[in-house]
N, C-alpha and C positions, 0 to 999 in steps of 0.2 A: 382139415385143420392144419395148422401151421406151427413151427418153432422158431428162435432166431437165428436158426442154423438153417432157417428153408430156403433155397433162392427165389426170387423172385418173380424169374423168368415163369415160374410154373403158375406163379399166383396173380401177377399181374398181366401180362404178357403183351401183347402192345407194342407199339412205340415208348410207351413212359419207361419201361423196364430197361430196355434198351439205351434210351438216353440218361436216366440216372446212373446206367453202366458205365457209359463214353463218357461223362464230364464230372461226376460224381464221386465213381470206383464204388458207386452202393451196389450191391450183386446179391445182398441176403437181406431175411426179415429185421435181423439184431444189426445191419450195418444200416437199413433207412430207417429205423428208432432210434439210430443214435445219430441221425441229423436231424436235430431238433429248429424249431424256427425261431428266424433269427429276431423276432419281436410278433406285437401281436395288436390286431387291433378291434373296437368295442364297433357293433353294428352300426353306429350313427359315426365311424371316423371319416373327417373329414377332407378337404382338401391340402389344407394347409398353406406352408408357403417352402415347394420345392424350390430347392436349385434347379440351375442345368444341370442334366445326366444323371437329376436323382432318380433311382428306379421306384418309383409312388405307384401305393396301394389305398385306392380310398372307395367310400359307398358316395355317391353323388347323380342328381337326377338329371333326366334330359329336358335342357331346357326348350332345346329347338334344334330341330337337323332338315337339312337338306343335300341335295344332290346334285350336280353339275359335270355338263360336257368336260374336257379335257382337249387344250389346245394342242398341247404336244403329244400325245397320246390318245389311243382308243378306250372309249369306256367309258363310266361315270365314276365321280370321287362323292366321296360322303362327308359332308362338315361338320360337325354337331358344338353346342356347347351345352358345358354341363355345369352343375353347381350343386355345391349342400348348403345352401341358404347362404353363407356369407363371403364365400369365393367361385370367379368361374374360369374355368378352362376351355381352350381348344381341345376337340379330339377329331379326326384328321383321319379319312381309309382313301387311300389311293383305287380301291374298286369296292364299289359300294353294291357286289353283290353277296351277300349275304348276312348283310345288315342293315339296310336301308326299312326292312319289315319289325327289325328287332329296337335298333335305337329311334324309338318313336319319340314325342314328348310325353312327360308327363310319367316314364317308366324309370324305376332305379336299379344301380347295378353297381355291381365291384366291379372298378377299374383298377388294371395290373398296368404299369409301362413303363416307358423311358419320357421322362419330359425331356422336349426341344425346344429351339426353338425356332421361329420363322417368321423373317420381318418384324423381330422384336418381340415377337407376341410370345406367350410360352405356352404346348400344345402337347397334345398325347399324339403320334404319330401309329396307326396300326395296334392299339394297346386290346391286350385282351379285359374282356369281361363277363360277366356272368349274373344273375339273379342272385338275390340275398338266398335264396332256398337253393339253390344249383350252389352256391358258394359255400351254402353250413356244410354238402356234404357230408353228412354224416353215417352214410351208409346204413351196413348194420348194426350201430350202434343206438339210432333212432335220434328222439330229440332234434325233428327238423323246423321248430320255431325258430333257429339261430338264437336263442335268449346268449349263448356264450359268447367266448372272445374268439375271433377269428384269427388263426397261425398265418402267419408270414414267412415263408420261408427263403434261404437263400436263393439265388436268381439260377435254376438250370435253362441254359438254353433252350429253346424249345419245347418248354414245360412250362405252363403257366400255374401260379403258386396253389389257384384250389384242384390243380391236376394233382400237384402232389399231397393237397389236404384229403385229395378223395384217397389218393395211395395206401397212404397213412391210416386212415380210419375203413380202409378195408382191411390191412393188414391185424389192426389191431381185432377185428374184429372174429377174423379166423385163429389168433392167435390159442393153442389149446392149454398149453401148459409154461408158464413163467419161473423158470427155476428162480431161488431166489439166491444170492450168494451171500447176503448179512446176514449171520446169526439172528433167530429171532429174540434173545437177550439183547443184541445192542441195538435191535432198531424200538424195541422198547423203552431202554436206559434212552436211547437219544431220541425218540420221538418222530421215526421215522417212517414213511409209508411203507408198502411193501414194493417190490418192481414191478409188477402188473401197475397196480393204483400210480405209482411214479410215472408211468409210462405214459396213462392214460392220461395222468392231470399236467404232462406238457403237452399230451398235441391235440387233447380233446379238454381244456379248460371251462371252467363257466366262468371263473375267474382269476384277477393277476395273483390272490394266497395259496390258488391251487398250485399258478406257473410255481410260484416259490418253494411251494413245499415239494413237485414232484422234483425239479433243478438241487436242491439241497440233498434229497434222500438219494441220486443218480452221481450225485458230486463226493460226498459223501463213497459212496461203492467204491471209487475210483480209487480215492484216498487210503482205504481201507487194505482195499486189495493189494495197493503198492507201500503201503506201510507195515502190513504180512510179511511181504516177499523180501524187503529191507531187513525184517528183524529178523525171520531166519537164515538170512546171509551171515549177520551180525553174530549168531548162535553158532553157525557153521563154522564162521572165521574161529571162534573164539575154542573151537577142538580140536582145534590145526593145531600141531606142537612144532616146534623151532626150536633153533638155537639162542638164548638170553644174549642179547652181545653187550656188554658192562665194560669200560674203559679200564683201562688197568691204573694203579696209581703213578703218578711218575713218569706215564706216555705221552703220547704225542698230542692229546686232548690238552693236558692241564699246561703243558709247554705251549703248546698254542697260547691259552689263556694267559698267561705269564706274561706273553709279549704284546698283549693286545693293549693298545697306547689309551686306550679310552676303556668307562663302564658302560657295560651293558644295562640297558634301560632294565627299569621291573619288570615291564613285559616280557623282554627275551629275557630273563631268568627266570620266570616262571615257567615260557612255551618250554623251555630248551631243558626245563625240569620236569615237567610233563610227558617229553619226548623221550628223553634218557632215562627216566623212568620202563618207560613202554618197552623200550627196546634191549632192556636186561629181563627183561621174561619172558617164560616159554614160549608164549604165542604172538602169533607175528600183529607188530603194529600195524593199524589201519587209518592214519591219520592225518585230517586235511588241516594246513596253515593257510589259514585266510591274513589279511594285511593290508593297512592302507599304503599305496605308491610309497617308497622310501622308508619304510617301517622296520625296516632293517631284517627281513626273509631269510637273504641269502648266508649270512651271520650263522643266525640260527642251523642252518643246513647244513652248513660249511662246518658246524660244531659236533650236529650228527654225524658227520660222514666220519671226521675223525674219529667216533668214537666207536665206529663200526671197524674201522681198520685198528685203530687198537686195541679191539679185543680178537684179532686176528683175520679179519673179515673185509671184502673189497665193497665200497658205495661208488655207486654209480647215478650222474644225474642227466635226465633227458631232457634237450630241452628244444623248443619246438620249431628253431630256424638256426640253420648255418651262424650266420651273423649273429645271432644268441651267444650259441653254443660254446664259438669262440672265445665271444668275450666273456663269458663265466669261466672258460679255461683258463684267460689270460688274470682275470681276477683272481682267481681261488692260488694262481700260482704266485703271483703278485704276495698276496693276502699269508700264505705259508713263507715263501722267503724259501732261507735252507731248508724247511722242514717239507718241500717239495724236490728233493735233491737226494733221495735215498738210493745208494751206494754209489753218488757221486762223490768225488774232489771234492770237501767242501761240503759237503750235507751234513744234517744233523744228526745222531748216532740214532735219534727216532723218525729220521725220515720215512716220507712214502715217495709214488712219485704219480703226477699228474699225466692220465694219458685222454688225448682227443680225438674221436672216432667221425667224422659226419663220412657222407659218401664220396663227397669231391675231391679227398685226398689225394696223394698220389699212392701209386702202387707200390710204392718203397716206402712210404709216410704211413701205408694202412697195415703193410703186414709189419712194420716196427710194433705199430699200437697195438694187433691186435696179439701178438707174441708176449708183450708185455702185461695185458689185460688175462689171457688163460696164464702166463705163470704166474702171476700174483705178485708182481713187480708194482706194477699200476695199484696202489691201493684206491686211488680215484679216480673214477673215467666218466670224462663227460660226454655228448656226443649228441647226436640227432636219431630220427630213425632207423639209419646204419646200424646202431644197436643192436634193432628188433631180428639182423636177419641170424639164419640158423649157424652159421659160422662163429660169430661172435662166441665164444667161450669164457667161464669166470671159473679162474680159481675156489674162488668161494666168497658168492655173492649174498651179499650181510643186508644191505639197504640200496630200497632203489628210491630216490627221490627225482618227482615227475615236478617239472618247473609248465603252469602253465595247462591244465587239466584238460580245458575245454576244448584246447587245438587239437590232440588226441584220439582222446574215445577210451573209457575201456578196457576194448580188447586187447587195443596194443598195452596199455600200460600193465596188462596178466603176461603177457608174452612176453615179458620184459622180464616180470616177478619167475615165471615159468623156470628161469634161466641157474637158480639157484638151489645148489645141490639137498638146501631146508629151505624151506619157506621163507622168503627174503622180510625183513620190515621195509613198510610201503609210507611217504611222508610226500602228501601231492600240495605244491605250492600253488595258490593264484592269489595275482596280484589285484582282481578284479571281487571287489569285500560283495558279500554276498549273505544277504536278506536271513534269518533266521528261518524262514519257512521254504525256502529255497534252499537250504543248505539241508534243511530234512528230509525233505522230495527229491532232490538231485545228488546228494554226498548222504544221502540218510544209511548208509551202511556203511559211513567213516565218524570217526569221533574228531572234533573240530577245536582246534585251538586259531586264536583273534590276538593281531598285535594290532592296535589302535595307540599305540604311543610312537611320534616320532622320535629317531638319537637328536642327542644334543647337536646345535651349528644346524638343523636345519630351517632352512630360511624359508619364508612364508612365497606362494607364488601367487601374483597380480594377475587376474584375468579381465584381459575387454575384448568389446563386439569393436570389428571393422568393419562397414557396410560397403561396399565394394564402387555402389552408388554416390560415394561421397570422395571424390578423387583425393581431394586435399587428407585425407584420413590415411588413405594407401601409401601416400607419399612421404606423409610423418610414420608409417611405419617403419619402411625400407629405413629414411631415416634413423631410426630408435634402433633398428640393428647394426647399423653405422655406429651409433653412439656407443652402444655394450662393445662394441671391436676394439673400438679404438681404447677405450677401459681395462680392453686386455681380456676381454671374455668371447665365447663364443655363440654362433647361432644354428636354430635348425630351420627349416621350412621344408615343412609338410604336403604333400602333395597323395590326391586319391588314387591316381593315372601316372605308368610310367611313361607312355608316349612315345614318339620316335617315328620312323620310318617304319607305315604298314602297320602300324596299330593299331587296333578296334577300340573304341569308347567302351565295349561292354566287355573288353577279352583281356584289356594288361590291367584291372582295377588289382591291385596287390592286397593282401592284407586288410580291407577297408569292409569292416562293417557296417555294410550297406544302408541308410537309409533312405527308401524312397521317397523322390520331392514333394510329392501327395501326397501324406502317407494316408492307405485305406483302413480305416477303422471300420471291422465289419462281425459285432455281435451284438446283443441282442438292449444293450443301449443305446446305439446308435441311430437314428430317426429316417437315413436313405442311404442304401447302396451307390457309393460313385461309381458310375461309368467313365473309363478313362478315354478320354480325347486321342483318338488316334490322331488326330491331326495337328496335335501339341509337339511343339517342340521342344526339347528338353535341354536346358544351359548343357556347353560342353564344360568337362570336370576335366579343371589344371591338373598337366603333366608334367612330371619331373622334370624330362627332355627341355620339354617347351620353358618351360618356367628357368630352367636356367642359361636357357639362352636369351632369355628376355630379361634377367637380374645382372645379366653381366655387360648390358649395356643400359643400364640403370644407374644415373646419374650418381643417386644416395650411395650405390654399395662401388663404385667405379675405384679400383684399387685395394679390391678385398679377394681373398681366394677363396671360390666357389668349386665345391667340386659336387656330383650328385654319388647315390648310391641306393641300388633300387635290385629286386631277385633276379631279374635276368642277367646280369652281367656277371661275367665269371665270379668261381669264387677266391680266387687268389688277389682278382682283383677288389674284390669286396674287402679281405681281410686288410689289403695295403691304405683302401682309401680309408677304413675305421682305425688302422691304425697310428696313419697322418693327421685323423682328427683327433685323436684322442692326445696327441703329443702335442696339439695347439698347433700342425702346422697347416691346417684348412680354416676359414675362420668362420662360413659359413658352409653347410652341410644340405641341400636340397635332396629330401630322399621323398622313398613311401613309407608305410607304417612298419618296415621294418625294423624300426628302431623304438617301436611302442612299450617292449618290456625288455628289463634288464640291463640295458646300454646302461651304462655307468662314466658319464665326463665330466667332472667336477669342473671345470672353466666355463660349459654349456648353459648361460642365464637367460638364453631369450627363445623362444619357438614362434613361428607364426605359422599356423594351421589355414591352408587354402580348401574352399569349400567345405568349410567346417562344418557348416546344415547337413551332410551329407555322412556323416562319421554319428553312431552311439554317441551316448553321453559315456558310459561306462570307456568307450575308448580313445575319447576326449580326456576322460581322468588320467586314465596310462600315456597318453601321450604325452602332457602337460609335466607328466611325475619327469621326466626325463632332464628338465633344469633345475635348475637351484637346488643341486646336490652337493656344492660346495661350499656354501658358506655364505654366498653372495644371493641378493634376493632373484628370484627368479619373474618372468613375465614369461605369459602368454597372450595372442594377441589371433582370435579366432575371426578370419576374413569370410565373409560371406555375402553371395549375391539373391539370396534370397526373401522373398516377399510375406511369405509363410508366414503365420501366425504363431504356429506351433513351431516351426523351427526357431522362430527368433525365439519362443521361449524357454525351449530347450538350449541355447545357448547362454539365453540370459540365466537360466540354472546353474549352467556351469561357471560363470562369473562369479556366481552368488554366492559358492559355498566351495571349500574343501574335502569335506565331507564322504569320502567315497559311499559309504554306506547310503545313507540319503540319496546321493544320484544314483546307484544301483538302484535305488525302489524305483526312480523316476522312470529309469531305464528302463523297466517292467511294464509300468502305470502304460506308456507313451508309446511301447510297440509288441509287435507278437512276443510272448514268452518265448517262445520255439528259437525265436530267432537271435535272442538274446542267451538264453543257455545254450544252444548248439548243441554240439558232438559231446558235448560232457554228460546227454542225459544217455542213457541205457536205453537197449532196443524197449523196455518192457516201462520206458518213462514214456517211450511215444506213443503208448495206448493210451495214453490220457489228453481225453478228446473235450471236455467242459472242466475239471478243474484248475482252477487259476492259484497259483501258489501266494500271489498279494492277493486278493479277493475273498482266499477260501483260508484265511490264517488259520482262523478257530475252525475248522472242520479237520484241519490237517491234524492242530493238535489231540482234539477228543480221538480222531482213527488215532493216531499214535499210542493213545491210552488205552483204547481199547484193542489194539494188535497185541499190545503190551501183554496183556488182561490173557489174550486169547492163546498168546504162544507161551506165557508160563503154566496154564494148566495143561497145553496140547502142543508143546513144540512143533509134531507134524501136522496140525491140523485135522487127524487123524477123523475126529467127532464133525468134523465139519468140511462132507465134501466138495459141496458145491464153491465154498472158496477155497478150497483144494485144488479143484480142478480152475476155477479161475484164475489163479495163480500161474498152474503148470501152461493153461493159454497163454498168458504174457508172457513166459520162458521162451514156449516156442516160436511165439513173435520175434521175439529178442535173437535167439538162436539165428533166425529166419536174415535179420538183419546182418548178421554177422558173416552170415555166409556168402549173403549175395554180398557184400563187400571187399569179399575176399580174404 
C-alpha cells in the first residue's frame, strides 16, 4: 500500500517512473496526483480540426492501411487513414513492424500525437495508440467498459498519455490512507468532497461535474492552507511590540506641510491618515500602497518618512535600480528644499539630511553615507540593495519603505526590517494596482491602502498602435517627436535589447517582462498543446545601440539630441545622462525599461515603445505613466511588428483604457500568473499548483472566512493537525527557497 510521501520508483518502476522524474520532477505518489490532466475527452471524441503541432488525442477507426517498400531506405512504411465518421487523417509509421497486424481496417483506437504535415496533407506521423479498453486503463480500480471520460494529460516525452492514465489509476489504487487537511466542518459548510473522492473524481471521472467538483474541493485545500498561514503571520505580527513613532507638533512633518504649493488629493489624506495612524502604535505597521501610475505614492512616503524622523527615528527607502534610487534621492531632496540641510549653512532649524547608498559609489561617497546613516545625521536614506548588506548600520531605524515589491522578494525586504534596533514599520509601494484577490493571496499578510485619484494638472495620455508594416505610420511617428521638441517637450523611445558589440538576443534583454511571441496557453481549457517550430525564426527585438544609431540618421529627428541610457553603462555615467535629461538638455532619451517606475520629467510628453507585443500590459501601464507629468497632455505610440491576434489585442487593451486596475486583471487573464506576480510571492505561494487568483475569486474569499473562523477559535491550529502539519510543509518549502538563494 501506498501514501503521497511514497516514491514512485518502488511502485511504478519502469521507464515511466524514471521519465516522469527527468521532464516532470514527479518522484512521489502526492507529486503525480497533483498533475492533473490537462483536459479530457468523452469515448466517441473525435478528430476535429487540429492545427499544425497540435498534440491530438482522439478515438477514430481504421479506414484502410497498407504497407510499402521504401526508396531511400530499408524496410516497409505503413500508411493508414483513419476517420470518426466526419473527418480523416493521415497516419504515417516509417517501419511497419509492429503494426501492420494491429492497424487493420475496421479496428478502433486512441490516437495520441503530433499532427504534420506533408505535401500539404495533415498526418499523424509515428503517433501512439491503443484499444478503447487498453486506453480506460483502469487498473484496480475496475470499471473497464470505459463508460467514463478519458484524462488527457500534459505531453511527457516518451510517455504516452494512457501510460500515464494507467500510472495514475495504479497509484490511486494502492493508495492506503488519504490524510485529509480540511476540517471536516468546512468541507460540510462548503460542500466539499473529501481528498481521497477529489482525487479520484479528477483522474478517474465518469463525468465533467465530477472533474468540477474534485478541481474545486483540491483548489479550495490550496487556498485554505495559504489563507491559515497568512493569518497567523498577521496574529504574529500583531504581538510584536515597537516603538509608536507620532510626529511631534511643530516638526519637520507639519513644516513640510506648510510649504507644500498645492492640496493634497482626498485620497492622500486619507492613505497618509491611515498610515500615521499605524505608525504611532505599538506594533509595527504592515502595510501595502497600491496606486495608479502618477497617483501621487511618493508624496504620501515622503510624508511618512518625515514623520518617522520626527519622532526621533531614521526612514529609509529601497528601491530597486541605481537609476531609481537616484532620482528619488534627487527628488525627495528637491521636494524638502532647506529642510534637507540639517546642521547645514542655511538649513532649517528642523532639518534632516538626505543620504544615498547604492553600490557603485565611490569609496569616499560610501563611507560619508554610511557614517552618516549609523550616527543618525541621515534621517533619510535611500539606496538599492547596498542597504541589505551587514555593515550598513542605523541609528535608530523607524520605517522602512520598499518602493516597488515584486523586484525584491521577501527576504530581503526582512533583512532590511531586521536592521532596526525595535521592529521597524514596513510601507511597501507598487506602482503596478493589483486585483483584490491577488492582493489577498500575495500581500494577504499586509493591510492595503488604494489611491485611485489622480493630483490635479494631470493631463490624460493618448495611446495608438504603430504597425511597423505600414512605413508611412513609422515615419509620422519619428515625425510627431519632432513636432513635441520643437514645442519644447521632450521624448523617450523604448527599446527590449541593449545591443552593441557581442550581444546575445536572449542575454542584454533588461528589465523587460518577457512575452512570448506565441504565447502557450497550456490548461485544461485549452483544446491542443502547441508544439513550437524549431525551425521558426523569431523577429530580432530593437536595441537601444542600434535604434540610436539608426534615429540619428533619421531625417524626422536630424538636429535633435539623442542620447541612450541603458544598466550596462557605468553608473556615474547613467546619473550624467538622466541628469542632462532631466534639465531639457537631451531632447530625445532611447533607453530600456529602465526608466519604467519612478523617473519623474515633467517636459517628457511623448514615449514610443518598440516591439511593444513583447512587453506585459502591466508594464506597458508603468511605462506610459512616465509622460504627461507635467501638465502637458501626454502620447504614447506602441510600435509593433507583429501578426498576433492576441498580441494586437493586448495592445489594443492598452489603447483603450487607463485604467491600471482593469489591465492588471487582463494581465493575469492573458498570461501565467507566476509570471506576472514574480518574486513578490513567497516561497510557500509557489506551492500553489491549480489555484488561479482571477478564476478562483469566490474560493479565495469563503477560505478566507473560514481561516478566519478557524484561527479565532484555535490561533495554533492546535485541534487540527493535519493542516497544521500542512502548513509547517509550505514553511519548509519556503525556507527551502530561501536558502538555496542564498
Amino acid at each position: 500500500m501506498a501514501r503521497e510521501d511514497t516514491r514512485l520508483k518502488g511502485l511504478l518502476g519502469g521507464q515511466a517512473a524514471s521519465k516522469l522524474a527527468k521532464h516532470r520532477g514527479i518522484e512521489t505518489v502526492g507529486q503525480l496526483l497533483d498533475f492533473w490532466p490537462r483536459r479530457y475527452r468523452d469515448a466517441d471524441a473525435d478528430l476535429g480540426h487540429p492545427r499544425i503541432g497540435d498534440f491530438l488525442v482522439a478515438v477514430a477507426r481504421v479506414e484502410s492501411a497498407s504497407t510499402r517498400s521504401m526508396k531511400s531506405r530499408r524496410g516497409r512504411m505503413l500508411e493508414a487513414t483513419i476517420t470518426d465518421g466526419r473527418s480523416r487523417m493521415k497516419v504515417t509509421f516509417f517501419d511497419a513492424r509492429g503494426h501492420e497486424h494491429k492497424l487493420v481496417a475496421g479496428q478502433e483506437f486512441l490516437f495520441a500525437g503530433s499532427v504534420t504535415e506533408y505535401r500539404g496533407v495533415r498526418q499523424l506521423a509515428h503517433p501512439g495508440y491503443a484499444t478503447l479498453e487498453e486506453a480506460a486503463a483502469l487498473g484496480e480500480l475496475g470499471d473497464t467498459d470505459h463508460r467514463g471520460l478519458i484524462p488527457i494529460y500534459r505531453h511527457v516525452p516518451g510517455v504516452h498519455p494512457w501510460t500515464i492514465t494507467r500510472c495514475v489509476r495504479l497509484v490511486l489504487g494502492q493508495l492506503d490512507e488519504v490524510v485529509d487537511t480540511i476540517p471536516e466542518t468546512v468541507r460540510e459548510r462548503r460542500g466539499l468532497l473529501d481528498r481521497a473522492g477529489a482525487l479520484r473524481a479528477v483522474h478517474a471521472p465518469t463525468t465533467h461535474a465530477d472533474v468540477d467538483a474534485g478541481r474545486r474541493r483540491l483548489r479550495y485545500e490550496e487556498a485554505l492552507v495559504l489563507q491559515c498561514l497568512l493569518g497567523q503571520r498577521r496574529i504574529a505580527a500583531s504581538s510584536i511590540a515597537t516603538e509608536g513613532r507620532r510626529p511631534r507638533d511643530g516638526g519637520l512633518l507639519s513644516t513640510f506641510d506648510e510649504r507644500l504649493p498645492f492640496e493634497l488629493t482626498a485620497g492622500q489624506q486619507q492613505v497618509s491618515a491611515e498610515i500615521l495612524g499605524e505608525m504611532a502604535r505599538p506594533t509595527p505597521m504592515h502595510r501595502l500602497l497600491q496606486g495608479e501610475v502618477g497617483s501621487g505614492k511618493t508624496l504620501v512616503a515622503v510624508r511618512a518618512m518625515l514623520a518617522a524622523v520626527d519622532a526621533g527615528g531614521q526612514a529609509v527607502l529601497l528601491a530597486p535600480t541605481e537609476v531609481l534610487a537616484a532620482q528619488h534621492a534627487a527628488s525627495v531632496t528637491t521636494m524638502l528644499g532647506d529642510l534637507a540641510e540639517g546642521g547645514m549653512l542655511g538649513g532649517d532649524e528642523h532639518a534632516t539630511r538626505v543620504a544615498l547608498l547604492t553600490g557603485s559609489l565611490s569609496t569616499a561617497r560610501r563611507k560619508e553615507a554610511m557614517l552618516e546613516i549609523a550616527s543618525g545625521q541621515a534621517g533619510i536614506v535611500i539606496g538599492t540593495h547596498a542597504l541589505l548588506e551587514d555593515r550598513v548600520t542605523f541609528a535608530d531605524l523607524a520605517l522602512v519603505v520598499v518602493d516597488e515589491q515584486h523586484r525584491f522578494g521577501v527576504e530581503q525586504r526582512d533583512a532590511l526590517r531586521a536592521k532596526g534596533a525595535t521592529p521597524p514599520h514596513l510601507l511597501v509601494m507598487t506602482a503596478t494596482p493589483i486585483p483584490r484577490t491577488v492582493a489577498m493571496t500575495v500581500f494577504g499578510d499586509m493591510e492595503t491602502s488604494t489611491l485611485r485619484e489622480l493630483p490635479r494638472g494631470r493631463a490624460p495620455i493618448t495611446t495608438h498602435l504603430v504597425p511597423t508594416g505600414r512605413p508611412g505610420w513609422v515615419d509620422r511617428t519619428w515625425q510627431r517627436v519632432a513636432e513635441e521638441v520643437a514645442a519644447g517637450r521632450q521624448a523617450y523611445v523604448v527599446c527590449p535589447r541593449i545591443g552593441g558589440d557581442g550581444a546575445d538576443d536572449r542575454t542584454d534583454l533588461e528589465g523587460l517582462d518577457l512575452v512570448a511571441e506565441d504565447t502557450v496557453v497550456d490548461d485544461e481549457h485549452d483544446d491542443g498543446e502547441r508544439v513550437e517550430d524549431a525551425g521558426a525564426e523569431e523577429r530580432p527585438l530593437a536595441a537601444v545601440v542600434e535604434v540610436l544609431e539608426t534615429l540619428r540618421s533619421h531625417p524626422a529627428v536630424e538636429g535633435l539630441t539623442l542620447e541612450m541610457l541603458h544598466g550596462r553603462m557605468p553608473p556615474e555615467e547613467k546619473d550624467a545622462v538622466m541628469a542632462r535629461y532631466t534639465a531639457g538638455a537631451i531632447d530625445v532619451l532611447v533607453s530600456t525599461t529602465v526608466i519604467e517606475v519612478g523617473v519623474d520629467v515633467p517636459t517628457a510628453s511623448t514615449m514610443v515603445i518598440l516591439d511593444a507585443d513583447r512587453f506585459g500590459v502591466s508594464q506597458l501601464h508603468q511605462l506610459r505613466g512616465r509622460v504627461g507629468r507635467g501638465g502637458d497632455p501626454g502620447v504614447c505610440l506602441l510600435m509593433t511588428g507583429s501578426e498576433s491576434e492576441s498580441a494586437i489585442e493586448r495592445l489594443e487593451a492598452v489603447a483603450a483604457t487607463s485604467d491600471g486596475f482593469e489591465l492588471a486583471r487582463l494581465d493575469l487573464t492573458q498570461r501565467r500568473e507566476g509570471d506576472v506576480l514574480g518574486s513578490a510571492q513567497h516561497g510557500a505561494r509557489n506551492q500553489l499548483q491549480h489555484l488561479s487568483v482571477l478564476r478562483d475569486e469566490a474560493l479565495i474569499e469563503q477560505a478566507r472566512e473560514d481561516a478566519a473562523l478557524l484561527l479565532d477559535e484555535d490561533p495554533r491550529l492546535a485541534d487540527h493537525p493535519a493542516l497544521q502539519e500542512r502548513i509547517a510543509d509550505w514553511l519548509d518549502a519556503e525556507q527551502a527557497a530561501y536558502l538555496e538563494k542564498g
